[in-house]
C-alpha positions in Angstrom: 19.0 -1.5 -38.6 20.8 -5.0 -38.3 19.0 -8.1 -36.8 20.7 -8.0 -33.4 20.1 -3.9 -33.0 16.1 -5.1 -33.5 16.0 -7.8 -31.4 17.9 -5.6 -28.5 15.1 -3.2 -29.1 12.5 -5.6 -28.9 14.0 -6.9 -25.6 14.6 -3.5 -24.1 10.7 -2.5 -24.8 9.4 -5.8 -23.6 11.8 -5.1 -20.1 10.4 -1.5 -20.0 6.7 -3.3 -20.7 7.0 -6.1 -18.1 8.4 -3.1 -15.5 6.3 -0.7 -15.9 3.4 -3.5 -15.7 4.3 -4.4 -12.4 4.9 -1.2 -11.0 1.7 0.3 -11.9 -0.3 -3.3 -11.3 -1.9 -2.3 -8.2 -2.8 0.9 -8.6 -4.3 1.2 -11.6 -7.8 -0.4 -10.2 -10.4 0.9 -7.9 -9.2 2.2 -4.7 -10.1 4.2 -2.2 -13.2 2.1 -0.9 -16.1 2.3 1.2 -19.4 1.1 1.6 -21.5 4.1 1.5 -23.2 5.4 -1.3 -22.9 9.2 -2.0 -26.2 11.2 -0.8 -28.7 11.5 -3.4 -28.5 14.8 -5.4 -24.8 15.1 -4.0 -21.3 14.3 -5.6 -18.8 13.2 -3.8 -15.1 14.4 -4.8 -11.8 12.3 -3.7 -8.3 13.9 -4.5 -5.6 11.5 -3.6 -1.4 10.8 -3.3 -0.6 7.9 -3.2 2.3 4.8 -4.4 2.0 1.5 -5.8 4.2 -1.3 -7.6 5.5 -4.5 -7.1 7.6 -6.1 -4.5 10.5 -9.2 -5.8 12.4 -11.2 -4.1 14.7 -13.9 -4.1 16.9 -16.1 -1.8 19.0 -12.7 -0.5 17.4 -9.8 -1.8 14.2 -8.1 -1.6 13.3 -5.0 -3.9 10.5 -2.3 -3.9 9.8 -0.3 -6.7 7.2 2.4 -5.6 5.4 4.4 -8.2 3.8 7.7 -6.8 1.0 9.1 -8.2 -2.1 11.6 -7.5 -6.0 10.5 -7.6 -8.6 12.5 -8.2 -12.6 10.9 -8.5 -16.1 11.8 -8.7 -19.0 9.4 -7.0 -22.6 10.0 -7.7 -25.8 8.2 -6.2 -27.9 7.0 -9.0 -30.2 5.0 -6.7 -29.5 4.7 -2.7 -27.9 1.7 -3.1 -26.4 2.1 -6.3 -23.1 5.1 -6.6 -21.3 5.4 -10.1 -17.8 6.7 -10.4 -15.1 7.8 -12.9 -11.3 7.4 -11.3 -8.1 8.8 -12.5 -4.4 8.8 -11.5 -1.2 10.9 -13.2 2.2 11.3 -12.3 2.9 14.6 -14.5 6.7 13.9 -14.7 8.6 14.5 -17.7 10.7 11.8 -17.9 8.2 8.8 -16.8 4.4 10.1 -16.7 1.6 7.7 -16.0 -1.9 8.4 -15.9 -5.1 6.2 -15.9 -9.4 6.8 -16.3 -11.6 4.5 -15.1 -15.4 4.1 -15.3 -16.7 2.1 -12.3 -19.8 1.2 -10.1 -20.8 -0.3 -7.0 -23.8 -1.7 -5.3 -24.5 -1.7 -1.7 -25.9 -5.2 -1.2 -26.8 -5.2 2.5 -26.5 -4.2 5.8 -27.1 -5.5 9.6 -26.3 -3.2 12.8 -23.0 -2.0 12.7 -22.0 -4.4 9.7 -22.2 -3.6 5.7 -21.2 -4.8 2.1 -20.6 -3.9 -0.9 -19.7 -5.3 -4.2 -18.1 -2.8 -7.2 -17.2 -3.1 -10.6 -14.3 -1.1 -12.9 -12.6 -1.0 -16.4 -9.9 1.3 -17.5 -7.4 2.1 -19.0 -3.8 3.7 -18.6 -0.9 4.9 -20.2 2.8 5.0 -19.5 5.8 6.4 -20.8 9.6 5.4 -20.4 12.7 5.3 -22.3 10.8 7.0 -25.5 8.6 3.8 -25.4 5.0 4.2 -25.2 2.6 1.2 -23.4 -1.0 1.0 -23.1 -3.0 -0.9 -20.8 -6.8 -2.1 -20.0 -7.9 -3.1 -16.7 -10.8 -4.5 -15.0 -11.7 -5.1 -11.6 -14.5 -6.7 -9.3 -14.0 -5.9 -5.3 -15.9 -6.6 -2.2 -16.0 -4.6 0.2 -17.4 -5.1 3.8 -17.6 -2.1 6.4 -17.7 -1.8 9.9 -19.3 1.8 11.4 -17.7 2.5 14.4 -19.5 6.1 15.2 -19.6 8.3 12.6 -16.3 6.7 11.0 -16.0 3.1 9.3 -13.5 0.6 9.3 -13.4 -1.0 5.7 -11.9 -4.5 4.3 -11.9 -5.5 1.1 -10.9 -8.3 -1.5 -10.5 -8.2 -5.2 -10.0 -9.8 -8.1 -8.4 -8.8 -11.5 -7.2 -8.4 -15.0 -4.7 -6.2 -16.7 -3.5 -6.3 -20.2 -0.5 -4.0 -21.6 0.5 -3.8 -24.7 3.8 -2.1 -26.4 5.1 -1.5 -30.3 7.6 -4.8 -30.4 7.0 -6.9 -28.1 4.5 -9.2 -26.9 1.1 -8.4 -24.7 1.9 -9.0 -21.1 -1.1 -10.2 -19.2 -1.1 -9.4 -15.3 -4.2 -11.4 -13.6 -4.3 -10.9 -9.8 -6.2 -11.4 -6.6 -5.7 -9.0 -3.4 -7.1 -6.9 0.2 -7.2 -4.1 1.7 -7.8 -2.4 4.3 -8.7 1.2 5.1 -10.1 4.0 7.5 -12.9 6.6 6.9 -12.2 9.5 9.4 -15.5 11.6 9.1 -13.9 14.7 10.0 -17.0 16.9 9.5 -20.4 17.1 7.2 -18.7 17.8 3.9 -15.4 16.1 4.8 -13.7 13.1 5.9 -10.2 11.3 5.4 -9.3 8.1 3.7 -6.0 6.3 4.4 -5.3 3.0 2.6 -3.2 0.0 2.3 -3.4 -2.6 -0.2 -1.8 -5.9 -1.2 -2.0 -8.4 -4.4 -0.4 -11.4 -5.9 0.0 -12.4 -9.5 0.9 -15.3 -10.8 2.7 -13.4 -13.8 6.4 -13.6 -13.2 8.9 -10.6 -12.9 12.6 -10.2 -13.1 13.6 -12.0 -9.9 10.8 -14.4 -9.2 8.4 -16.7 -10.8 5.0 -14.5 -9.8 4.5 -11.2 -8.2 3.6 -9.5 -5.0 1.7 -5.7 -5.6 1.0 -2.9 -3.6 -1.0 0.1 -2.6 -0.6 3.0 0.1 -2.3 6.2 -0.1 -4.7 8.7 1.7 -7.7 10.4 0.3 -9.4 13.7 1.1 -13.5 13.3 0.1 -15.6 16.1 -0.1 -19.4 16.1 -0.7 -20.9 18.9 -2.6 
């Protein structure tokens, strides 16, 4: 293989790294938040759809590249203010699949009338596919979350803050820090059931394609069932 065949390669797998790094960069953390801790003795199960990616832009054009996906999540009570949870994603396509696991906790630090908060931890890690190249990544991820009861539903906002590290054969790490909010709804819809809709956004200082940093995001809704 000649020098300019190589370094063509090593371009083309550093483009399919950098994209694939932004479209997965806000999904691949801890979503799907609330404040309250699974019932002792009880596991909660979450299955999810849901799309995230980046957003660029520049003087005339704006672009969105969604990346859908399905969640699915287990959240156990180790203590009554303490839950502990393992996450996943996948997008079982043949020509671009993308899936993720992450281990991650979170500690319900207080409460005052209708008011509560939260504070979680994650780290993961996920693999894509595109193009016949292969790239890994490892996350981490330390939200905040802060819920508002309103009967037997809750309104929840949360911040976060980030890593993400990807890596590719020929070409260079990309590292993706980022800071972001979100915002989302727990419906209660009965005992064992309740519904999740969420909406997410984050910025990144890592450039992309058409501008010098990044803008991600999130949508999705969850079904949680406790068992």
């Amino acid at each position: 293989m000649s020098g300019r065949t190589q370094a063509l390669g090593a371009l083309g797998v550093l483009g399919v790294l950098g994209m694939l790094a932004m479209l997965a960069g806000c999904g691949s953390y801890t979503t799907y938040r609330t404040t309250r801790i699974a019932k002792p003795g009880q596991t909660e199960w979450l299955f999810g759809a849901q799309a995230s990616g980046a957003i660029a832009q520049d003087d005339s054009t704006k672009q969105a590249a969604p990346l859908p996906e399905f969640a699915v999540a287990a959240r156990r009570a180790v203590h009554d203010r303490v839950e502990l949870q393992a996450n996943a994603t996948l997008f079982p396509i043949k020509a671009a699949p993308t899936g993720s696991l992450e281990l991650a906790g979170k500690l319900r630090i207080g409460a005052r009338g209708r008011w509560s908060l939260a504070v979680g931890t994650g780290v993961g890690y996920r693999l894509a596919e595109s193009g016949g190249a292969t790239i890994e990544g490892v996350f981490a991820s330390v939200p905040v979350i802060a819920g508002i009861e309103l009967g037997r539903h809750q309104l929840v906002v949360s911040v976060a803050a980030g890593y993400q590290r990807w890596y590719a054969s020929g070409a260079h790490p990309v590292g993706i820090p980022f800071v972001g909010d979100s915002v989302g709804f727990l419906w209660q819809v009965g005992r064992h059931w309740a519904l999740l809709p969420e909406a997410g956004v984050a910025w990144s200082p890592t450039p992309n394609f058409m501008t010098e940093d990044s803008r991600l995001f999130h949508v999705g809704i969850a079904a949680l069932w406790t068992r």
